[in-house]
PDB file of N, CA, C and O in Angstrom, chain B, residues numbered from 101:
ATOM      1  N   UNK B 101       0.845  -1.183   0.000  1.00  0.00           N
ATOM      2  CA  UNK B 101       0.000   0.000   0.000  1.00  0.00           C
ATOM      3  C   UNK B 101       0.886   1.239   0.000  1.00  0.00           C
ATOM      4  O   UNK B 101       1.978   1.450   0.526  1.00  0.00           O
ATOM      5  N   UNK B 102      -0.031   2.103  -0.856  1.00  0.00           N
ATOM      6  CA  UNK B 102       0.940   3.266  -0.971  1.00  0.00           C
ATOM      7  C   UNK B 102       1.244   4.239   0.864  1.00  0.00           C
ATOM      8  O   UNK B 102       0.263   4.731   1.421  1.00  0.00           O
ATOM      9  N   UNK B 103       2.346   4.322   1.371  1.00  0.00           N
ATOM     10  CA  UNK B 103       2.386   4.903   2.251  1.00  0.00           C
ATOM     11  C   UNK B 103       1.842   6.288   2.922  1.00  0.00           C
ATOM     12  O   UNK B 103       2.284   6.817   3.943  1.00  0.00           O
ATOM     13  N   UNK B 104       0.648   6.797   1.998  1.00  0.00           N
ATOM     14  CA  UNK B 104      -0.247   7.982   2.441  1.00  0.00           C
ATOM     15  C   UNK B 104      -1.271   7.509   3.304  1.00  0.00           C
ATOM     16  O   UNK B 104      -1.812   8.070   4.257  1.00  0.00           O
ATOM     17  N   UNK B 105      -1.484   6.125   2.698  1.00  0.00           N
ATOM     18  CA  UNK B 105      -2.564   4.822   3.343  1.00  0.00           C
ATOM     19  C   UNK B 105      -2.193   4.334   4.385  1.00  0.00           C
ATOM     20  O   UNK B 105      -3.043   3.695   5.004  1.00  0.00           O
ATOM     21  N   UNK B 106      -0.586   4.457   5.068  1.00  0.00           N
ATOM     22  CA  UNK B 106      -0.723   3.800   6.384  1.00  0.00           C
ATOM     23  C   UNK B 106      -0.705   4.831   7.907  1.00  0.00           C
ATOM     24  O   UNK B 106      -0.967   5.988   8.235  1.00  0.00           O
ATOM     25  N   UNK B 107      -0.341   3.881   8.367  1.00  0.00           N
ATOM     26  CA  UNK B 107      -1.128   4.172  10.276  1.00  0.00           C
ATOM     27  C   UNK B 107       0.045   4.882  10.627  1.00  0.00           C
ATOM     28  O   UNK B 107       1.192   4.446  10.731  1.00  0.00           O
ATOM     29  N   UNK B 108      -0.494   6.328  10.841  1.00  0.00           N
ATOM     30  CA  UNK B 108       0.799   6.498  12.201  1.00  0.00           C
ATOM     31  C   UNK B 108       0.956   6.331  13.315  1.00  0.00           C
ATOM     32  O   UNK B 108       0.100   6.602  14.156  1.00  0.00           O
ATOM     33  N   UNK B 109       2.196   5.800  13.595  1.00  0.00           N
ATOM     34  CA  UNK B 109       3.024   5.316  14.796  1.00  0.00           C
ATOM     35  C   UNK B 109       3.499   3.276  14.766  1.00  0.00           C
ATOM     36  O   UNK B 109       3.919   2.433  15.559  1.00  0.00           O
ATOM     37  N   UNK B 110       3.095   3.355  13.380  1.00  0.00           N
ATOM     38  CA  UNK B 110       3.029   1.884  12.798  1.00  0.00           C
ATOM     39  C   UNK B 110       4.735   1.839  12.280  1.00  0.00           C
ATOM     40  O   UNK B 110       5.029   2.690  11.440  1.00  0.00           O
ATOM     41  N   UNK B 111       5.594   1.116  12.633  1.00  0.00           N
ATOM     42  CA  UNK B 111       7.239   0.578  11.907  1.00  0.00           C
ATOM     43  C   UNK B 111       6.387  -0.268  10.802  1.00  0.00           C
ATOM     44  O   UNK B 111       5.451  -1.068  10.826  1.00  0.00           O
ATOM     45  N   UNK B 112       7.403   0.480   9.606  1.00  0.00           N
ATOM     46  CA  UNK B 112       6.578  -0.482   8.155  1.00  0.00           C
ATOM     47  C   UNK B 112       8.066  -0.301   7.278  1.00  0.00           C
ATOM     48  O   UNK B 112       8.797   0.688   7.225  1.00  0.00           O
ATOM     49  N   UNK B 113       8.233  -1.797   6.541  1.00  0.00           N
ATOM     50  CA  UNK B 113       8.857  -1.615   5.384  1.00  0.00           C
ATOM     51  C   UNK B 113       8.738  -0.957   4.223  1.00  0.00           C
ATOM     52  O   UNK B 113       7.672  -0.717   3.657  1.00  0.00           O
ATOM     53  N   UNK B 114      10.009  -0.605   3.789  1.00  0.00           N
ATOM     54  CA  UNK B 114       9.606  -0.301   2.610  1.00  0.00           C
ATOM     55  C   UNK B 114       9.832  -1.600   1.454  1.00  0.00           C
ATOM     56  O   UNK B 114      10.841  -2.301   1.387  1.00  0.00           O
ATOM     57  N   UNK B 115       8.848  -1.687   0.747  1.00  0.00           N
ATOM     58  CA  UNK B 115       8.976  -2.602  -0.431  1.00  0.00           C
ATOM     59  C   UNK B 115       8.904  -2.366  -1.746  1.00  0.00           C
ATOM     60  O   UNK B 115       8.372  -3.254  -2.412  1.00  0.00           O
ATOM     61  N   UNK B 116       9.427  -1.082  -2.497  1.00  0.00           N
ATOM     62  CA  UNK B 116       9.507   0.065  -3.535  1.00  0.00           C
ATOM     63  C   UNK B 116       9.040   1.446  -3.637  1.00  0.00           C
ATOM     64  O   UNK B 116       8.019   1.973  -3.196  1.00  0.00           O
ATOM     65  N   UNK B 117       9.943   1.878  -4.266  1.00  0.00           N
ATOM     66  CA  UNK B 117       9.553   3.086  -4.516  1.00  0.00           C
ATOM     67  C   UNK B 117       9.552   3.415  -6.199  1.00  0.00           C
ATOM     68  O   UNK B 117      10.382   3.013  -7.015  1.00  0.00           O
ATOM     69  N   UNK B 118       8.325   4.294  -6.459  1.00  0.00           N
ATOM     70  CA  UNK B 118       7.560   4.462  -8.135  1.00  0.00           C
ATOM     71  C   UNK B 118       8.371   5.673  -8.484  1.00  0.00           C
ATOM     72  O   UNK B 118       9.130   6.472  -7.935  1.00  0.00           O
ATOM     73  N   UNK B 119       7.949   5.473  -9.431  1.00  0.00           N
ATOM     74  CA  UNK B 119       8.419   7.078  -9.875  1.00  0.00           C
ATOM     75  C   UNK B 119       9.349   6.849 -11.531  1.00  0.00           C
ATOM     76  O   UNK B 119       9.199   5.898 -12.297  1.00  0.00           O
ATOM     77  N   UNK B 120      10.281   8.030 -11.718  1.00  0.00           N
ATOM     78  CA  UNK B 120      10.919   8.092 -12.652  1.00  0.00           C
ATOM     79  C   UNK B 120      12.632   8.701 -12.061  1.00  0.00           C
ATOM     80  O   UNK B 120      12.784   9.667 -11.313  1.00  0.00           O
ATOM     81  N   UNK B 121      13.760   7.837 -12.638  1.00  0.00           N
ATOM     82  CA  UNK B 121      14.663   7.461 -12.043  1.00  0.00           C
ATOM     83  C   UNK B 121      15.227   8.803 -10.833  1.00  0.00           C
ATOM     84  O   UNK B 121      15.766   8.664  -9.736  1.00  0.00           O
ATOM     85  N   UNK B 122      14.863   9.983 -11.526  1.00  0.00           N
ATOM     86  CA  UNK B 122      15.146  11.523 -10.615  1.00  0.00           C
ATOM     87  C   UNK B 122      14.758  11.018  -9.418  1.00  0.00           C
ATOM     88  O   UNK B 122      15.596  10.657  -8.591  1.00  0.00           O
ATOM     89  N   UNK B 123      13.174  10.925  -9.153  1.00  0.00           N
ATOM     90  CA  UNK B 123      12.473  10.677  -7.831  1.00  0.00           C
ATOM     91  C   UNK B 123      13.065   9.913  -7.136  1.00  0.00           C
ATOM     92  O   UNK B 123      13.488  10.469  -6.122  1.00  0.00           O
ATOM     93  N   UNK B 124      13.426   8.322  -7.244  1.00  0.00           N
ATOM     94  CA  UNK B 124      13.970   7.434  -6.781  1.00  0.00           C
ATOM     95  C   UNK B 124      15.212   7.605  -6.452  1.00  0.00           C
ATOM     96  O   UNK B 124      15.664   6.773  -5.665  1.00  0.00           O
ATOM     97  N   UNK B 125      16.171   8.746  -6.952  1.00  0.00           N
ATOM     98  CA  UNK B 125      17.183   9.229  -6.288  1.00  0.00           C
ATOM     99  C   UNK B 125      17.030   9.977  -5.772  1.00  0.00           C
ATOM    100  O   UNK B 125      17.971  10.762  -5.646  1.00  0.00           O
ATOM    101  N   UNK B 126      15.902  10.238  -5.186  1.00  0.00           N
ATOM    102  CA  UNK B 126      16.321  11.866  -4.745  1.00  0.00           C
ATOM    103  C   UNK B 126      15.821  11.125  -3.349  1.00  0.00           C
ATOM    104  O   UNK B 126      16.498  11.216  -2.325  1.00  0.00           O
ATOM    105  N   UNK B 127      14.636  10.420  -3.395  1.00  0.00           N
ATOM    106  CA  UNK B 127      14.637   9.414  -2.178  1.00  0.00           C
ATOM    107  C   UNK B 127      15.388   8.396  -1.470  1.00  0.00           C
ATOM    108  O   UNK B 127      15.475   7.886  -0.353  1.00  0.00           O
ATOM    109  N   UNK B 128      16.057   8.314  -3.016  1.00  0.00           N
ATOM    110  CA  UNK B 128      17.102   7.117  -1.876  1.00  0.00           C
ATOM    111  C   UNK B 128      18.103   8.253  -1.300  1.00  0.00           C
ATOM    112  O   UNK B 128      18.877   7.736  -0.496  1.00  0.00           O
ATOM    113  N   UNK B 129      18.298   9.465  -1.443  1.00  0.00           N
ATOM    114  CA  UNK B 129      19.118  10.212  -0.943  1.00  0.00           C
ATOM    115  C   UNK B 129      18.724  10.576   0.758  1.00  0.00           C
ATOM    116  O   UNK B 129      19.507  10.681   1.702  1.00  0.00           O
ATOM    117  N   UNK B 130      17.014  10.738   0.739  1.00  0.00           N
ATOM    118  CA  UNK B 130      17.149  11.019   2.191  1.00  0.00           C
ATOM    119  C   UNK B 130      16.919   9.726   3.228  1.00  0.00           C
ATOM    120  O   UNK B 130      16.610   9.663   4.418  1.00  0.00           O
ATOM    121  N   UNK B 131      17.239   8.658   2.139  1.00  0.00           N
ATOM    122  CA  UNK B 131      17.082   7.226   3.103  1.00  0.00           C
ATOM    123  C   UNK B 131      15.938   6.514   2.836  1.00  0.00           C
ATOM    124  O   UNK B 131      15.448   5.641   3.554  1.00  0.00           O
ATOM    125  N   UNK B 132      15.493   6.944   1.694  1.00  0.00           N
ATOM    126  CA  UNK B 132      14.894   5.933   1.506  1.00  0.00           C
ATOM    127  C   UNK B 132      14.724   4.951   0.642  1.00  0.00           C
ATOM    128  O   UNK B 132      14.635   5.237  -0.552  1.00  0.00           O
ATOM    129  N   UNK B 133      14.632   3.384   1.142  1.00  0.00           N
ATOM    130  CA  UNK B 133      15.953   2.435   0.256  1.00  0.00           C
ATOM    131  C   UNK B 133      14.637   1.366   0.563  1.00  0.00           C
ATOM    132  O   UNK B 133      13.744   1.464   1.404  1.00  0.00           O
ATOM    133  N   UNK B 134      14.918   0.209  -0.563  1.00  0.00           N
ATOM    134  CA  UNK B 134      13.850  -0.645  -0.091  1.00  0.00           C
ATOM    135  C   UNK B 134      14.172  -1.487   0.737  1.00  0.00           C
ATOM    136  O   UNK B 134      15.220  -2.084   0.495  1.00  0.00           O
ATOM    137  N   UNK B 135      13.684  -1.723   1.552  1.00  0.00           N
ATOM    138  CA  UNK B 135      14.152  -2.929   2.885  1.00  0.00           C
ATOM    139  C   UNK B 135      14.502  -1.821   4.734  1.00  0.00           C
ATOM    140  O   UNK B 135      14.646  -2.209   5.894  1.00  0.00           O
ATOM    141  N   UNK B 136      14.506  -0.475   4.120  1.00  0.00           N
ATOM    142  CA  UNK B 136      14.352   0.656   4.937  1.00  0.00           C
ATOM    143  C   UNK B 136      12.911   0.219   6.173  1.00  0.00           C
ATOM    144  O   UNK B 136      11.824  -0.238   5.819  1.00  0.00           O
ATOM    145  N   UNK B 137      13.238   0.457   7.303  1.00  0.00           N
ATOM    146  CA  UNK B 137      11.774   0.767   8.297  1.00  0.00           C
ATOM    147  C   UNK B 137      11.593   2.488   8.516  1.00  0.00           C
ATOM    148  O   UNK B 137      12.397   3.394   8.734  1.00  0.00           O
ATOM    149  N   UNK B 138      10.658   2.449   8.403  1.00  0.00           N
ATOM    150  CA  UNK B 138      10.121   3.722   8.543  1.00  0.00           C
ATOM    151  C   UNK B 138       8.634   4.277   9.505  1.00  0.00           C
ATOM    152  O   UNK B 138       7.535   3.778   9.261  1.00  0.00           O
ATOM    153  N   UNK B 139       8.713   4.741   9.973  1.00  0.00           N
ATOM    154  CA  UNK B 139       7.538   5.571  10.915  1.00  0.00           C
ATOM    155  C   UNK B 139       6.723   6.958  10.275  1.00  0.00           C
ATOM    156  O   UNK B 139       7.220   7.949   9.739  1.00  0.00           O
ATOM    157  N   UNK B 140       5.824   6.754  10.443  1.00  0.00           N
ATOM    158  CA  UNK B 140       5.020   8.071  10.364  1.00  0.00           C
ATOM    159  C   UNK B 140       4.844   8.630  11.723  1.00  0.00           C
ATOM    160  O   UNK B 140       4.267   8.027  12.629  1.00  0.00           O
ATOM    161  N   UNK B 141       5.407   9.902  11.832  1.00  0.00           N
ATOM    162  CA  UNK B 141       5.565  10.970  13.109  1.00  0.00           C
ATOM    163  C   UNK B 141       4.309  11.550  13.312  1.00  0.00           C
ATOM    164  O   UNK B 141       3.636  11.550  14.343  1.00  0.00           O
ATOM    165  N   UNK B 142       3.953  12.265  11.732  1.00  0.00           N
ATOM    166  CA  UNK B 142       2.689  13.124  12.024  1.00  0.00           C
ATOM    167  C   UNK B 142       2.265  13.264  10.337  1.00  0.00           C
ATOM    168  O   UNK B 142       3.096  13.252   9.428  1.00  0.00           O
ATOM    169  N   UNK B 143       0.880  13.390  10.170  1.00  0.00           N
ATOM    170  CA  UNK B 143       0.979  13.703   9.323  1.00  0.00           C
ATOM    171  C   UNK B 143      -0.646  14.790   9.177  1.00  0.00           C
ATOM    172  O   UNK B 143      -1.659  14.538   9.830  1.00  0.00           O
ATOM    173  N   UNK B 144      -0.511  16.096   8.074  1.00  0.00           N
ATOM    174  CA  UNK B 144      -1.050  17.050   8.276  1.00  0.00           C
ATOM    175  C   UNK B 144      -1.658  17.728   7.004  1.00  0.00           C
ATOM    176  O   UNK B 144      -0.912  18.609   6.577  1.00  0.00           O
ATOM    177  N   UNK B 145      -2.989  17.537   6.167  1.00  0.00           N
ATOM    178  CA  UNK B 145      -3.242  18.262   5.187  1.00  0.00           C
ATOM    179  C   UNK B 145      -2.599  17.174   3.960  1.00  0.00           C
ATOM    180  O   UNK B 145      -2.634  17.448   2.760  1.00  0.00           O
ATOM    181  N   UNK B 146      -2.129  16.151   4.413  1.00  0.00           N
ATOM    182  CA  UNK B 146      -1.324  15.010   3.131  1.00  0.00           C
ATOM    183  C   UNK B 146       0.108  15.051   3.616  1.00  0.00           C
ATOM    184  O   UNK B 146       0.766  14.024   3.784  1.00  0.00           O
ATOM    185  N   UNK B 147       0.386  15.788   3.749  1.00  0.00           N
ATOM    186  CA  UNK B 147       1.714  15.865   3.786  1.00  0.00           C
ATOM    187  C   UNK B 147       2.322  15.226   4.901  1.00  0.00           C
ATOM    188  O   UNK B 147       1.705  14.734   5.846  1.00  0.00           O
ATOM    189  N   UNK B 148       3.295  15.246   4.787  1.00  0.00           N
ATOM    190  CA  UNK B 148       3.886  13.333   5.945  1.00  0.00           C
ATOM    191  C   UNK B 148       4.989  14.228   6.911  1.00  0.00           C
ATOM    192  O   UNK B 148       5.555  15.175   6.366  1.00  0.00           O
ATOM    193  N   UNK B 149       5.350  13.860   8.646  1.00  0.00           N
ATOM    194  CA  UNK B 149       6.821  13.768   8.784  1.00  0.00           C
ATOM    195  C   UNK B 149       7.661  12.293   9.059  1.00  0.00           C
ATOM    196  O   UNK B 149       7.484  11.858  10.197  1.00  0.00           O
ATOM    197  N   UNK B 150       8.228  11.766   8.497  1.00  0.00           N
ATOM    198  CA  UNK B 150       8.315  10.154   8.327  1.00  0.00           C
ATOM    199  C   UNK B 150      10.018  10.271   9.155  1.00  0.00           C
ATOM    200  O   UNK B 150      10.854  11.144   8.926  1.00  0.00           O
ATOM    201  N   UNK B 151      10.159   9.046  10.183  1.00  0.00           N
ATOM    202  CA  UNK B 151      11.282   8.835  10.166  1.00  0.00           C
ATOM    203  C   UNK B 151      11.825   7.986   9.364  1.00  0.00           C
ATOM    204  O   UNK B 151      11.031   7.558   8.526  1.00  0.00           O
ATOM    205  N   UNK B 152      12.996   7.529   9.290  1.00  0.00           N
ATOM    206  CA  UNK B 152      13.833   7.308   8.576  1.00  0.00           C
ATOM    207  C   UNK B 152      15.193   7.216   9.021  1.00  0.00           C
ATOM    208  O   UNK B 152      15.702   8.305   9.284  1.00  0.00           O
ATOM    209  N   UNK B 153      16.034   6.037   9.199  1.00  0.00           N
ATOM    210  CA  UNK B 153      17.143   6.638   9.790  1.00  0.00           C
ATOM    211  C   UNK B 153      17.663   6.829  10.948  1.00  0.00           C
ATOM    212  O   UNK B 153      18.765   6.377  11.261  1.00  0.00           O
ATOM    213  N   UNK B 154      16.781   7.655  11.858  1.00  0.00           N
ATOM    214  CA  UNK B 154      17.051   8.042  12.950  1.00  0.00           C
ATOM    215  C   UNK B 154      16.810   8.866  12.519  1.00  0.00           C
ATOM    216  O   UNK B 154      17.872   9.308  12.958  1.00  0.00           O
ATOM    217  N   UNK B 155      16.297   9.896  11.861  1.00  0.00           N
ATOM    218  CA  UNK B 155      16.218  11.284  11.188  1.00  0.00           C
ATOM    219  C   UNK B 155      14.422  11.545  10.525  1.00  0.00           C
ATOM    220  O   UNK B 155      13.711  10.745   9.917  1.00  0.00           O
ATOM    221  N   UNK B 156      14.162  12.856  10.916  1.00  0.00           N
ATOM    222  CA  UNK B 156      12.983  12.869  10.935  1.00  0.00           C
ATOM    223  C   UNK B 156      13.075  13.609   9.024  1.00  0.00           C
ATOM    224  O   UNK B 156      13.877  14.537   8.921  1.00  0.00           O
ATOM    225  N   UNK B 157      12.416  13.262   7.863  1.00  0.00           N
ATOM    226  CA  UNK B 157      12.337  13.661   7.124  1.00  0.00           C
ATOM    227  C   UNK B 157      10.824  14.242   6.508  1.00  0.00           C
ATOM    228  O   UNK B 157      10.132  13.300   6.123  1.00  0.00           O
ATOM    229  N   UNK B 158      10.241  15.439   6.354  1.00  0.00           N
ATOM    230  CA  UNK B 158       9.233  15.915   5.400  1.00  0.00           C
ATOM    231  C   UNK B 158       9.214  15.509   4.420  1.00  0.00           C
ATOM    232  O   UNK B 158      10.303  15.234   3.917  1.00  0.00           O
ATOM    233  N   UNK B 159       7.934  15.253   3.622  1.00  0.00           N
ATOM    234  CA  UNK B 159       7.442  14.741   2.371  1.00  0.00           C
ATOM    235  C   UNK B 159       5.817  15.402   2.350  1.00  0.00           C
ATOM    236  O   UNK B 159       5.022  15.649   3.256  1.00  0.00           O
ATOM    237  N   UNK B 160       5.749  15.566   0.710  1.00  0.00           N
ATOM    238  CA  UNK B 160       4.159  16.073   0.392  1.00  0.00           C
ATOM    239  C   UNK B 160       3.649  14.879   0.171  1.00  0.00           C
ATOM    240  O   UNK B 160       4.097  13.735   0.240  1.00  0.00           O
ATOM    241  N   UNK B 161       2.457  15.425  -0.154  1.00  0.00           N
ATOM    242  CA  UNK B 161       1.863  13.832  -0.578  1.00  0.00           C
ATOM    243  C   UNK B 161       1.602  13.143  -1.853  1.00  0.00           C
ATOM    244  O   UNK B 161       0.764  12.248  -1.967  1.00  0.00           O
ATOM    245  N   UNK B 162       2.462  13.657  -2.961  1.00  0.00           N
ATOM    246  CA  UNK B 162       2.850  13.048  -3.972  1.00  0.00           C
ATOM    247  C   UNK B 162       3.941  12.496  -4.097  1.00  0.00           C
ATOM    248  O   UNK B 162       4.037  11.493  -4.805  1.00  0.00           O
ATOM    249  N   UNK B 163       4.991  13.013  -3.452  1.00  0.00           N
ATOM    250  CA  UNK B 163       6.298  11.843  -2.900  1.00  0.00           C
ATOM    251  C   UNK B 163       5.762  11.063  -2.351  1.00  0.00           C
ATOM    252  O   UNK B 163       5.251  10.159  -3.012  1.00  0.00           O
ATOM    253  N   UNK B 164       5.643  11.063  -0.965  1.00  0.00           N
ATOM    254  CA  UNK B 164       4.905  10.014   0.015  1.00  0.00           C
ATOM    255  C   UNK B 164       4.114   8.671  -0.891  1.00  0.00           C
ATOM    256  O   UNK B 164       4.610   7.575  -0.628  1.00  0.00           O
ATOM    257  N   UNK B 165       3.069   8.653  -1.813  1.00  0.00           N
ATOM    258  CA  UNK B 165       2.405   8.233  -2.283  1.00  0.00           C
ATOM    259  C   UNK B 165       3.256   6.835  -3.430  1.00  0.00           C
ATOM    260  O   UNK B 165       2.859   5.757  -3.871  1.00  0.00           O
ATOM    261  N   UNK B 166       4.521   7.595  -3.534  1.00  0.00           N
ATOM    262  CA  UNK B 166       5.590   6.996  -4.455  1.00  0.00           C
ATOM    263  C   UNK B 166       5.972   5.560  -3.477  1.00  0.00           C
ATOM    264  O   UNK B 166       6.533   4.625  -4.048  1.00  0.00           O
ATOM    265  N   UNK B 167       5.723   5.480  -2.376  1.00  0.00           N
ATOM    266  CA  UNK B 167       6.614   4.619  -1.257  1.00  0.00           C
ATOM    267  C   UNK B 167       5.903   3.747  -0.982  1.00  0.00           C
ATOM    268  O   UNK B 167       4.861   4.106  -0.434  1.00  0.00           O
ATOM    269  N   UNK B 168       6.050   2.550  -1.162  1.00  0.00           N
ATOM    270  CA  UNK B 168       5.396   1.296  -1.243  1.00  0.00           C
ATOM    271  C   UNK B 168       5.583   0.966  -0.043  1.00  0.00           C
ATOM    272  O   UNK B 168       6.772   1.020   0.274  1.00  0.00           O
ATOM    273  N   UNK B 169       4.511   0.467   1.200  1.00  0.00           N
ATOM    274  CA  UNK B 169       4.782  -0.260   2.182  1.00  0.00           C
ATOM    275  C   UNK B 169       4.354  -1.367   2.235  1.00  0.00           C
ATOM    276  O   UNK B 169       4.618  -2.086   3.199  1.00  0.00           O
TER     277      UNK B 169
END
């Protein structure tokens, strides 16, 4: 499911990310990789704050939507 669809405060894999090759680098840049766990912190109007990392990262909700959990 696309990750706009899941629960926050839920640890979820990632199992791809869509897009066109830009997007997918620009995500794997702030960590996000497939086999990554990730958290939803908060999310507000669509738009996500997801950890990652140990690091809290922002996303709208057309990135977000790219992230397969």
């Amino acid at each position: 499911m696309p990750l706009i669809l899941a629960n926050r405060g839920q640890n979820m894999f990632i199992k791809r990310i869509s897009g066109n090759d830009q997007t997918r680098r620009f995500l794997s840049s702030l960590g996000f990789i497939v086999g990554e766990t990730i958290t939803i912190i908060s999310e507000i109007g669509g738009n996500m704050i997801i950890n990652v990392k140990d690091t809290r990262v922002a996303l709208d909700k057309s990135m977000a939507s790219r992230i397969i959990v």
